[in-house]
Structures are given as structure tokens and as C-alpha cells.
C-alpha positions in Angstrom: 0.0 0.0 0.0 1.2 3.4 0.0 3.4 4.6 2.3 2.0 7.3 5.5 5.4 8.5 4.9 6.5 9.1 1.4 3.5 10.8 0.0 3.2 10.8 -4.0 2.6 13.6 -6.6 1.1 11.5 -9.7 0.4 8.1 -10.9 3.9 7.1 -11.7 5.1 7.6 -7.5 2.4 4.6 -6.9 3.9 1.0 -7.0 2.4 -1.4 -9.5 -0.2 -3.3 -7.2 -1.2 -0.2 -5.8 -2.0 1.2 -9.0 -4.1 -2.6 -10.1 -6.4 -1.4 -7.0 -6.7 2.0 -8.1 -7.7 1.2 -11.7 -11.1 -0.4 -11.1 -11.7 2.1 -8.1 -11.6 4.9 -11.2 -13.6 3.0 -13.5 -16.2 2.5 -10.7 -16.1 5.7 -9.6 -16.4 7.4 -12.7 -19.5 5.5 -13.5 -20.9 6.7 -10.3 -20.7 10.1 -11.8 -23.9 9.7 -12.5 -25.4 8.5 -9.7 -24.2 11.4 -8.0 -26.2 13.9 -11.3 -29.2 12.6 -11.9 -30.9 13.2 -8.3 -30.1 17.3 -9.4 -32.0 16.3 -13.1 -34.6 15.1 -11.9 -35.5 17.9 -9.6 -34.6 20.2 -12.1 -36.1 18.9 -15.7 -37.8 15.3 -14.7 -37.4 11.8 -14.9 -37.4 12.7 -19.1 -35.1 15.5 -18.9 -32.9 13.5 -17.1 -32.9 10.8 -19.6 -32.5 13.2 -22.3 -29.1 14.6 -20.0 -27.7 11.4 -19.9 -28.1 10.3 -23.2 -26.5 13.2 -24.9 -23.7 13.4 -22.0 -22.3 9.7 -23.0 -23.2 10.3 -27.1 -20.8 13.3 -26.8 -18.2 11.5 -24.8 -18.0 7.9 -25.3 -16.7 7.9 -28.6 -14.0 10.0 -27.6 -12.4 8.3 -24.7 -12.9 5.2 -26.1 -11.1 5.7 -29.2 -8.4 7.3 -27.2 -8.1 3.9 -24.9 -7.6 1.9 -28.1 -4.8 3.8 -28.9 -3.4 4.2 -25.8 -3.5 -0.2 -25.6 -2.9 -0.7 -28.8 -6.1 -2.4 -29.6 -7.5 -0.6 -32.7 -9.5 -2.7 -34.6 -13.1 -2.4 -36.6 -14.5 -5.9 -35.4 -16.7 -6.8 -32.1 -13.2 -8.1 -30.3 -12.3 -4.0 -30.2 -15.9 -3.0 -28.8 -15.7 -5.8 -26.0 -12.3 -4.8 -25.2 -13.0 -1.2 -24.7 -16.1 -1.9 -23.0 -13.7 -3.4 -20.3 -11.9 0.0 -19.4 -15.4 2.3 -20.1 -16.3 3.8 -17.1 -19.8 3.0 -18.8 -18.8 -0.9 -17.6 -16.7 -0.8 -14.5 -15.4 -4.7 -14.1 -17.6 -6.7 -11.5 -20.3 -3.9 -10.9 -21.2 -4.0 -14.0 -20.7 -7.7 -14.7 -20.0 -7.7 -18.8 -19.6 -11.4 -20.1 -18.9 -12.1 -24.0 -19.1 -14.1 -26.5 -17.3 -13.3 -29.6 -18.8 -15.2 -33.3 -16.7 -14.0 -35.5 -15.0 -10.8 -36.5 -18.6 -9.0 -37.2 -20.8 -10.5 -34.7 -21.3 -11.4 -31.1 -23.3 -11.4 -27.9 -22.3 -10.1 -24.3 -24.7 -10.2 -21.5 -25.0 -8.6 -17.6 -24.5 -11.4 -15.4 -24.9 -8.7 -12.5 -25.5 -4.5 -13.4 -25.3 -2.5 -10.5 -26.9 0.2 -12.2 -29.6 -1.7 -12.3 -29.8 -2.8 -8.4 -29.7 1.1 -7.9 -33.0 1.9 -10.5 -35.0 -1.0 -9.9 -36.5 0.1 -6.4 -37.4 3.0 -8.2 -40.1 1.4 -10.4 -40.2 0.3 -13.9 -40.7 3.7 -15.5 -36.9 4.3 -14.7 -35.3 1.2 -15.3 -37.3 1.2 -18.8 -35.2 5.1 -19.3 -32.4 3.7 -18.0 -32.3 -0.2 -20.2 -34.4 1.3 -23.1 -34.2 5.2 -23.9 -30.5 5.2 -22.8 -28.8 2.4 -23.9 -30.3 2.2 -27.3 -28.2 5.2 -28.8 -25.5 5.5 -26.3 -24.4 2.0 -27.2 -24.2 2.4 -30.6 -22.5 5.7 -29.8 -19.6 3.7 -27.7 -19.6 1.2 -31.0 -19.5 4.1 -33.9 -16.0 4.5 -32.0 -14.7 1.0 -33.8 -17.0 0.8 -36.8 -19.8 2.8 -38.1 -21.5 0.1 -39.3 -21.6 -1.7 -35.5 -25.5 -2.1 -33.8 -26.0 -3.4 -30.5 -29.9 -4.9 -30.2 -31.2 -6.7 -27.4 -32.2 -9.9 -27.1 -33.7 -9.4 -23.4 -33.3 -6.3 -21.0 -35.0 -5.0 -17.8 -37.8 -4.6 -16.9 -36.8 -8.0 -15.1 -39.8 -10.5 -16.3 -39.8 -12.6 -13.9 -38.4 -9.8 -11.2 -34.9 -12.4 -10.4 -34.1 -13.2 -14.1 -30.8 -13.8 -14.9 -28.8 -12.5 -16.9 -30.2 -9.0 -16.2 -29.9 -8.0 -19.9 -28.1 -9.8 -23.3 -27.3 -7.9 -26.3 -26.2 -8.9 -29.8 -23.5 -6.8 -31.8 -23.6 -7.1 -35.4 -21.6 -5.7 -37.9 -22.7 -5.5 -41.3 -21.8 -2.7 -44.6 -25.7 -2.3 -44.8 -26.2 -0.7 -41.8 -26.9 3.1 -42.0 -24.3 4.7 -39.9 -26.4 6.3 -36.9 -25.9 10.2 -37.0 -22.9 12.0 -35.1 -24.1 14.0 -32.2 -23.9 17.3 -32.2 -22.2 17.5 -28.5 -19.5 14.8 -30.2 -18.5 17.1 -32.8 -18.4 19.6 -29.9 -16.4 18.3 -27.4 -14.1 16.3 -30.7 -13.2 20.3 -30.6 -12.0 20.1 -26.7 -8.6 19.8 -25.1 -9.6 16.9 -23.5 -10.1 15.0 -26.7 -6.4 16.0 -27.8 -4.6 16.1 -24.6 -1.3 14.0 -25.2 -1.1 11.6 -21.8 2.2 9.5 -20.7 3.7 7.3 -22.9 4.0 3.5 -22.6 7.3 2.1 -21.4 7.8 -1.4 -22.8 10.7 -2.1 -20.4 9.5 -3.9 -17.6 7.7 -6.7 -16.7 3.7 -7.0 -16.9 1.7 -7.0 -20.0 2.1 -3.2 -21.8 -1.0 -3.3 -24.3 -4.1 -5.0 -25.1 -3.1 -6.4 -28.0 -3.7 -9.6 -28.1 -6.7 -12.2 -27.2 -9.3 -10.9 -25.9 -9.6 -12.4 -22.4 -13.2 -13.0 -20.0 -11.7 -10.5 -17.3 -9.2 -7.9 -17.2 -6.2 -8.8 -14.4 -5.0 -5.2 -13.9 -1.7 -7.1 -11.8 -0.9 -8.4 -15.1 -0.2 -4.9 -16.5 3.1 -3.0 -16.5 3.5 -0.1 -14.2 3.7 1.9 -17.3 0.2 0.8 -18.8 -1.1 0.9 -15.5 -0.1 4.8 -15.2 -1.9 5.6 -18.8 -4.6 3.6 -17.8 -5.2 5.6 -14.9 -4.6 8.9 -16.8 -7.1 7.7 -18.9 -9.7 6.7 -16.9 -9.6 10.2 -15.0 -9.6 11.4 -18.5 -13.0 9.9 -19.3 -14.8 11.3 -16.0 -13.7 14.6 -17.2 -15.3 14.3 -20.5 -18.6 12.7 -19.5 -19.0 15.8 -17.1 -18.3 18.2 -20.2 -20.8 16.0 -22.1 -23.1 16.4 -19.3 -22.7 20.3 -18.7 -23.4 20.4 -22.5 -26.5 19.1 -22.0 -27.4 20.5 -19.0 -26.4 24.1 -20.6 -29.0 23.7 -23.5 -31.8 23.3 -21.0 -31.0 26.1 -18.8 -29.5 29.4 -18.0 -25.9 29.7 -17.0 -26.8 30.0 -13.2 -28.4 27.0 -12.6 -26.2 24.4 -15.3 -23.5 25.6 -12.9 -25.2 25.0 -10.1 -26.4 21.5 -11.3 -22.7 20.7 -11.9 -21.4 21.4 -8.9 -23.8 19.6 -7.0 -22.9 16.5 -9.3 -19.2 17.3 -8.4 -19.4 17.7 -4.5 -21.3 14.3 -4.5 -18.7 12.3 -7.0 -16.0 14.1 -5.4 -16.9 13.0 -1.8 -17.6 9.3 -2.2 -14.1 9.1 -4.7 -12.0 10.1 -1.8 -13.4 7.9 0.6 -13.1 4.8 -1.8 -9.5 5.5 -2.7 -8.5 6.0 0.8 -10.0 3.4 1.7 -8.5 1.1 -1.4 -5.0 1.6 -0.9 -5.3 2.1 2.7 -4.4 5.3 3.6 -4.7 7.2 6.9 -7.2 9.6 8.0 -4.6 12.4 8.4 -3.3 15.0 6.2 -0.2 12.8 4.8 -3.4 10.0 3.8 -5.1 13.3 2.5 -1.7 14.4 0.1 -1.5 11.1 -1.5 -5.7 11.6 -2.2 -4.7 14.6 -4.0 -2.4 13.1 -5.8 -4.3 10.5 -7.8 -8.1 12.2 -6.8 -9.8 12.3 -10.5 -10.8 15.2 -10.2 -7.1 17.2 -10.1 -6.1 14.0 -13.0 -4.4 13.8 -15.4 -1.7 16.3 -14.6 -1.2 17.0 -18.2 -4.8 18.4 -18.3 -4.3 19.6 -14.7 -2.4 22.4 -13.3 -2.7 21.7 -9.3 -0.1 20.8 -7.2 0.0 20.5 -3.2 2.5 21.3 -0.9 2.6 19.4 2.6 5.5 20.9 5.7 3.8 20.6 8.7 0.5 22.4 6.7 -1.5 21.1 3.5 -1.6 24.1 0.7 -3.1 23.0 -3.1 -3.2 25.4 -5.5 -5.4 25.2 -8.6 -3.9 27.4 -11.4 -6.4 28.7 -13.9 -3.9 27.9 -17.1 -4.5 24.2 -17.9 -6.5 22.5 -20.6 -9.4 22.0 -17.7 -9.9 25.5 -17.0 -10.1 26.3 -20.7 -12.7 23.6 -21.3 -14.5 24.3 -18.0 -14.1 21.4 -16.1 -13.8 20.3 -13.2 -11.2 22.4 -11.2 -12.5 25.5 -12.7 -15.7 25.0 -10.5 -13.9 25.7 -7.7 -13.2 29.1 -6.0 -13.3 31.0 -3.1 -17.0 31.1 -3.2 -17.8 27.7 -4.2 -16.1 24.9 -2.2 -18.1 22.6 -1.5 -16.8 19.9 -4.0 -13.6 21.1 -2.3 -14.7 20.4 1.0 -16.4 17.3 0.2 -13.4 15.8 -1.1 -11.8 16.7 1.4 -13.8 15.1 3.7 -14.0 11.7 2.0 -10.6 11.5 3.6 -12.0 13.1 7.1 -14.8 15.0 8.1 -12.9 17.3 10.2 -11.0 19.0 6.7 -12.3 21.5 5.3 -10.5 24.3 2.7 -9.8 27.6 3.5 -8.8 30.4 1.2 -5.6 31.3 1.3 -5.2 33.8 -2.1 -7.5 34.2 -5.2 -6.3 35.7 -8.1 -7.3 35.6 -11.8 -4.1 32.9 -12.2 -4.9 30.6 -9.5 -6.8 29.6 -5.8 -4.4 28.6 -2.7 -6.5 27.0 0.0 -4.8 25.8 2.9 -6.8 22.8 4.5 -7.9 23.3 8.2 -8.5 20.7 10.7 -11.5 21.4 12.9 -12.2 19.8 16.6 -15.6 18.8 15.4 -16.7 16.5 12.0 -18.2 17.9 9.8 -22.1 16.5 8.5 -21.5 14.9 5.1 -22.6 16.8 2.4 -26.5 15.9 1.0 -25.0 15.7 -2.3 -22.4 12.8 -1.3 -25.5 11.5 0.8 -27.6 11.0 -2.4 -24.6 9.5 -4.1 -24.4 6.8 -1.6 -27.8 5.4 -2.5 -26.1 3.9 -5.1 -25.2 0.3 -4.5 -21.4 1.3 -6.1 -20.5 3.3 -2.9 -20.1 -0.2 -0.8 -18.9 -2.3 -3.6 -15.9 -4.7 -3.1 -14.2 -6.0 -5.5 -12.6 -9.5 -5.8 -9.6 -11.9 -7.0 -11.6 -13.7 -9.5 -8.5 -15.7 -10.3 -6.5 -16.0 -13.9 -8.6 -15.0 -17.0 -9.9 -17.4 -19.8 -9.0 -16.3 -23.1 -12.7 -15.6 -25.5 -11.6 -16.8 -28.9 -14.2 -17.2 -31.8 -16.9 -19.9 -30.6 
């Protein structure tokens, strides 16, 4: 685990299995973003506005990120062996929570199925009207959005999906993908072609060192589960970069959407109400993942690999920790200029701040230490009494994610053509 004592500044100061535990804590968390959104729709536009949000959110962004993971992996490919494989590092389909199995055909068709979707033990108590916008309105395009990534000419259909008939069926949902010339390419969104246009899209992330041992790509088989111990330190690192990446994107997606439904005002308010929840429950899963302490050494190495202040190359933020904790957020990276997260926060909005903060212990909290038009210095305060946890990490932790474990599910099978 890390260390109390040597606190790190970025991915590449964590030790190989500390970043395989962190990997799947990002994908999970970043599918939580969510979770921690659509309460603030609802109220807002409805149980349909909120479906409309979260269809255009992952249309804009899922295409991106996932062609940027191919790359990354060295997985590129136009054939149902490069969807399955991007599905398994899509924030969309976090391993074990959102328990993808497949079945690959040939090169232009095959199946995958949910053995167990956590998204849908989170919807289901709340009647069949959501989990029919959640398994119906939803997936339909932004499936096919995630596919139009590999080949145009990709559909995902279902066989079955939710509502559960009888309520305990198993699997909760199978889909087929089929590839095939004569399929009309489905429209690109207008938000892709947006945020194609962002410096997200383009940001250039760490290479790949192929020294070392571990696997350094997905290149080859596609395989039932991914082992993140079987990656290099190096992948590992992009991975993670990546991953962070794609949280940062789905909320620009999301603000996109958001912004054509209201004013400026409220979208911003909206957002930041997403971002104190995400940012909350994050903290408190990666301290608790690799272990870290409840002080402000435990708090440093937070900061270091939070999501939210990741990738550094889209970041400017760094910390400094003597005795007291000081992060400053300078207002010159590519996430200020595309408006994401860090440029939410300033000295009169910090509650995603402080909620972050207090994923690692309720007794943080930021205090403002300078504000100019370059950059916020907070200093982080300790005080004699916890704080009450944020309602917008509350409502996040409805969400059956917020306890999840994960487990060694042991060496994985290879999935060659049946």
C-alpha cells in the first residue's frame, strides 16, 4: 500500500499493485458520476429530462475516450473483439459492478450479457418507469454511440433487458453486436462534434514504457476479465490517466447538455452539485483502497491521484505538505479552458472542495488562502468537530457502487471465436 510516509505527486510515484487497486476504483467511480447527477435532473427537468441529460452526456463523450483507450492499448481494430475490449476499461462498464460477459462469433458478430448490473440494483426500487429510461431510452443510442467508436456500421440490439420479467431473471440483460456494410451509420451528435473540438479530446497523456515486466498493451486475445496485476506499471499509469480522463469528458458532455436546458446560473449550479457528490464518495473509496490514513499525509497522496485534479497533463494543481497542506489550482490548464472540473472551484464555491476533502476526514475542510485571476491557494484546516456529510455525497451513496468490493476472481480465460 502506500506509504503514510512518502506521499506521491502523480500516478507514476504509486507502486504497480497499488495502481491494479486503483484502476477499477476509477472506472467505478467514474460511473458513479452519474449517480451522484441525476438526483439534481430530476428535480430540475424530470425523470425525461434526465434521460434526455444522460443520453447526450455519454453520445458526446464515449466515442471520444474510447477511441483514445484503443490507442493508448494498442487495440484498434473495426471488429466486435475492439468493442468488447473497450467496453472493459469504459467507465460505462466498470469490471464486477457491472458484470460484462462475451461471446465473440466471428469478426462482425457477437453477444455479451450482464451477469450482474449494478446500475440496475440502484434503478430498480425505483419502479419500472426508470429502469425502462435507464435499459431502453438510454442504452439504445448511447451503445451504438460507444460502437460508432470501432465501426460505423456496429448495432448493439437486445435480445432481453429490464424490466426483469420474472423480477430475479438472470442474466439482467443480453445484447447482440452485429456488424454489417448495410447498416446506415447512426448520426454523429452534435455534443461529439463539440467536445471532438475540446482539449480533453487532444490532450497527449504518458507514454507507454515497454521495459519492464507486466503486460504493456491489449493487444492480443481478448480475455473474459481484465487482471490489472498483469499490466506494467507503465500501462497501468496511462490507464489511470485515462480513466480520469474519461470522468472529465462525460461531465463536459453532461454540462453540455445540462447548458441547452437552462440558464448559465443553474447548469452551474447543477454541476457542482454533481461534483461535491462524485467528489466526496471518490476520496473515501480511494483511501479506503489503498489504505491510507485519515490524516493529512493520507489526504496528500488523495490529492495526488483524486480524478478530479487527473491527469496532470490536463491539470495544473499541485499540493504542498511541511507541517501544513496548501493546493493550488492554477487557472492555465487545458481544464480550465474547457470548463471542467477544477474550474468550478473558488473561493465562493467549495463545496466539491470540501467534500473531497472530507471523503478522507470529516474534520477537513478548505480555507482560502489567495484568489487571483491565475490561481486559488487553500490551505486545508482541521477542525475539533466532523463535519455533516454533504446531502450531495449523501444521495450519491444510494447507489449500490458506494459499498462495492471488488474480488480476485482468479487467472482470465481467453474468449476466442466460438
Amino acid at each position: 500500500m502506500v506509504s503514510a510516509v512518502r506521499v506521491p505527486t502523480s500516478f507514476a510515484d504509486l507502486s504497480r499493485e497499488d495502481l491494479a487497486v486503483l484502476v477499477p476504483e476509477l472506472l467505478l467511480c467514474g460511473h458513479l458520476i452519474d449517480r451522484s447527477g441525476m438526483p439534481h435532473l430530476i428535480g430540475a427537468f424530470g425523470r425525461e429530462g434526465m434521460t434526455q441529460v444522460a443520453i447526450e452526456e455519454w453520445m458526446a463523450a464515449s466515442p471520444i475516450y474510447t477511441k483514445r483507450m484503443q490507442r493508448a492499448l494498442a487495440f484498434e481494430g473495426d471488429g466486435v473483439v475492439t468493442i468488447f475490449k473497450g467496453l472493459q476499461l469504459d467507465i460505462g462498464a466498470p469490471p464486477q459492478f457491472m458484470d460484462f460477459r462475451y461471446r465473440v462469433i466471428d469478426h462482425d458478430h457477437g453477444e455479451f450479457w450482464l451477469d450482474h448490473c449494478g446500475a440496475l440494483m440502484d434503478v430498480e426500487p425505483m419502479g419500472d418507469e426508470y429502469v425502462t429510461s435507464m435499459c431502453h431510452d438510454i442504452e439504445d443510442p448511447t451503445f451504438d454511440a460507444t460502437a460508432l467508436a470501432t465501426n460505423p456500421h456496429a448495432q448493439v440490439r437486445p435480445v432481453h433487458r429490464p424490466p426483469r420479467r420474472p423480477a430475479d431473471r438472470t442474466p439482467h440483460c443480453k445484447w447482440t453486436v452485429t456488424i454489417d456494410d448495410a447498416h446506415t451509420p447512426p448520426p454523429v451528435p452534435e455534443g461529439l462534434v463539440t467536445l471532438g473540438r475540446s482539449r480533453a479530446a487532444a490532450v497527449e497523456l504518458s507514454p507507454i514504457d515497454t521495459r519492464g515486466p507486466g503486460r504493456h498493451d491489449y493487444s492480443d486475445v481478448l480475455l473474459s476479465d481484465l487482471r490489472f496485476s498483469d499490466f506494467s506499471h507503465s500501462a497501468l499509469v496511462r490507464m489511470a490517466e485515462e480513466v480520469c480522463l474519461q470522468q472529465h469528458l462525460l461531465t463536459l458532455g453532461f454540462l453540455l447538455a445540462v447548458r441547452s436546458r437552462t440558464d448559465e446560473e443553474s447548469a452551474m449550479t447543477i454541476a457542482r452539485r454533481q461534483f461535491t457528490g462524485i467528489a466526496g464518495l471518490t476520496s473515501e473509496r480511494i483511501r479506503n483502497a489503498l489504505g491510507l490514513p485519515g490524516d493529512l499525509e493520507g489526504l496528500a497522496a488523495v490529492l495526488a491521484v483524486h480524478p478530479a485534479f487527473n491527469p496532470r497533463q490536463y491539470v495544473e494543481v499541485t499540493t504542498t505538505l511541511v507541517d501544513r497542506l496548501f493546493l493550488t489550482i492554477r487557472r492555465a490548464g487545458g481544464s480550465d479552458a474547457d470548463g471542467a472540473w477544477p474550474s468550478m472551484i473558488d473561493g465562493a464555491h467549495l463545496e466539491p472542495l470540501d467534500a473531497l476533502l472530507r471523503g478522507v476526514s470529516p474534520r477537513f475542510s478548505a480555507r482560502v488562502v489567495e484568489e487571483t485571476d491565475t490561481a486559488l491557494t487553500v490551505e486545508v484546516v482541521t477542525g475539533e468537530a466532523p463535519a455533516k456529510e454533504a446531502s450531495e455525497v449523501a444521495l450519491t451513496r444510494f447507489s449500490t457502487g458506494a459499498d462495492f468490493a471488488f474480488t480476485d476472481r482468479g487467472i482470465p480465460l481467453p474468449l476466442t471465436v466460438v
